[in-house]
C-alpha positions as CSV (number, residue, x, y, z in Angstrom):
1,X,86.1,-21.8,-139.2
2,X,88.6,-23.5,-137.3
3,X,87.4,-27.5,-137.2
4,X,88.2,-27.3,-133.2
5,X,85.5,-25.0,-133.0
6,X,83.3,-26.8,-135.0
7,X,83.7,-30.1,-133.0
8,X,82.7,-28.1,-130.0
9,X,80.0,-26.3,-130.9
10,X,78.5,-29.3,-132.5
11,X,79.3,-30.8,-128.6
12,X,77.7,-27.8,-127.3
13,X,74.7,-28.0,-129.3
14,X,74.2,-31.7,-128.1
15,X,74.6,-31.5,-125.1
16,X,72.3,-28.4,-124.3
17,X,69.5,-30.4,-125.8
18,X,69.3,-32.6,-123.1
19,X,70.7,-30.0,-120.2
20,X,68.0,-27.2,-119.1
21,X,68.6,-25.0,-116.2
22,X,65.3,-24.4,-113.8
23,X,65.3,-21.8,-110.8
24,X,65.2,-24.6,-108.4
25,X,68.2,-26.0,-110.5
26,X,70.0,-24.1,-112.6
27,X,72.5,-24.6,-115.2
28,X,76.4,-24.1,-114.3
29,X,77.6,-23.4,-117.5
30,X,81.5,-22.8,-118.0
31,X,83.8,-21.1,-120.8
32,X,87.2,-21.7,-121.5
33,X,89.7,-19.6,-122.9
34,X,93.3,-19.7,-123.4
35,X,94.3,-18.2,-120.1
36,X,91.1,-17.4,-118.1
37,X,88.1,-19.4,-116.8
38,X,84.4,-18.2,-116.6
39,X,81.5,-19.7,-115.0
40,X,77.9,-18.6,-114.6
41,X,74.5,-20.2,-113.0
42,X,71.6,-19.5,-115.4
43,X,68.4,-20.4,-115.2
44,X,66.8,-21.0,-118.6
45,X,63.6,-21.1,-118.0
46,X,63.7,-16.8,-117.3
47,X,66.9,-16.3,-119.4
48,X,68.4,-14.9,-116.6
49,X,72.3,-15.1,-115.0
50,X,71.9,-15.7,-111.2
51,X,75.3,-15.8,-110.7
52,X,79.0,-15.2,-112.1
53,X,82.9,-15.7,-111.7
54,X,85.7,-15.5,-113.1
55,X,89.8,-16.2,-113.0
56,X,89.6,-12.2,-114.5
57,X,87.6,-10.9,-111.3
58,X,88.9,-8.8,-108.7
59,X,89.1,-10.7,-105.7
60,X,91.4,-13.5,-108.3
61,X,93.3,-11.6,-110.5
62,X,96.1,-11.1,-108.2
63,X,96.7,-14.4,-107.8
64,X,99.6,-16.3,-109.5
65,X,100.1,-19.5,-110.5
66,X,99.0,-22.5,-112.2
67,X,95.4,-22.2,-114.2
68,X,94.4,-25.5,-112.9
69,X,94.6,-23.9,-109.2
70,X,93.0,-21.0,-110.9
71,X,89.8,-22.9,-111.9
72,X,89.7,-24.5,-108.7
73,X,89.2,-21.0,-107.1
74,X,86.8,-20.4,-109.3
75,X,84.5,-22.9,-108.8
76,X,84.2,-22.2,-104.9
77,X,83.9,-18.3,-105.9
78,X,80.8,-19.3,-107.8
79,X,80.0,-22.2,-104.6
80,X,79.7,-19.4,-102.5
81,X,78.5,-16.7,-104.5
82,X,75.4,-19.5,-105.3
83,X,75.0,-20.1,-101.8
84,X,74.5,-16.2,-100.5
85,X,71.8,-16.3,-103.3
86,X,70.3,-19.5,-101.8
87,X,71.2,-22.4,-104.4
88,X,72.4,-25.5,-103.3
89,X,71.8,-27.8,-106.3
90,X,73.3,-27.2,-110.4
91,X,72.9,-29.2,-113.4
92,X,76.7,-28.9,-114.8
93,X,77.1,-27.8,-118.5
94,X,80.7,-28.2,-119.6
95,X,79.9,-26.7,-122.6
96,X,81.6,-29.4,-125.1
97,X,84.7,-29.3,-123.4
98,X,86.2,-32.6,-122.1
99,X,86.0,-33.5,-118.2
100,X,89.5,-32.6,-117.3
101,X,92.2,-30.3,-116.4
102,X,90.9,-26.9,-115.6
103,X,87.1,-28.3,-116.4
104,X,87.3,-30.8,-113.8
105,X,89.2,-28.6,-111.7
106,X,86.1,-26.0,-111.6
107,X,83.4,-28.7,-110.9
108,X,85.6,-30.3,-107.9
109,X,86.2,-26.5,-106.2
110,X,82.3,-25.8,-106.7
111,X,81.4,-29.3,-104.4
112,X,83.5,-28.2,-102.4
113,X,82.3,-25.0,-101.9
114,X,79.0,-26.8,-101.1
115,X,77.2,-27.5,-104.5
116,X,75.9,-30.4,-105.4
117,X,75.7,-32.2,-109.0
């Protein structure tokens, strides 16, 4: 395997050690590819996905432009997607990737949209 990968996972693996989503605070956990953006609310305790969205949904895929704005949009689809469900408060799981660019991009749209972590 790639050693990129590895350094991640290994990231990944740390970090979710300490991280644990509850269903009065779930875990905003967020995947990176090469062009698109994903991001889910999960509480761990249950196993279960409260929420989703994505740079490949619907209501974003029209839009153009750079994927920093892209992950921006993101995070306050999932803001307000959270908040019609009722949660207000996430613990954020970058998921070993580093806190910038399109990362950082993600968290800042989901405050905005009116989550707080």
């Amino acid at each position: 395997m790639d050693t990129k990968v590895l350094r991640r996972q290994k990231l990944r693996y740390r970090i979710r050690k300490t991280i644990k989503g509850t269903a009065d605070r779930p875990r905003l956990s967020v995947f990176r590819s090469n062009k698109d953006i994903y991001a889910q609310i999960i509480d761990d305790v249950t196993g279960v996905t409260l929420a989703a969205a994505s740079s490949r949904s619907k209501e974003l895929a029209g839009n153009t432009g750079a994927k920093v704005d892209k992950s921006k949009m993101v995070g306050e689809s999932i803001a307000k997607i959270a908040q019609a469900k009722g949660i207000s408060s996430v613990v954020f799981d970058r998921s070993g990737y580093l806190y910038h660019g399109r990362i950082k991009s993600l968290a800042e749209g989901a405050r905005e949209g009116g989550l707080k972590f």
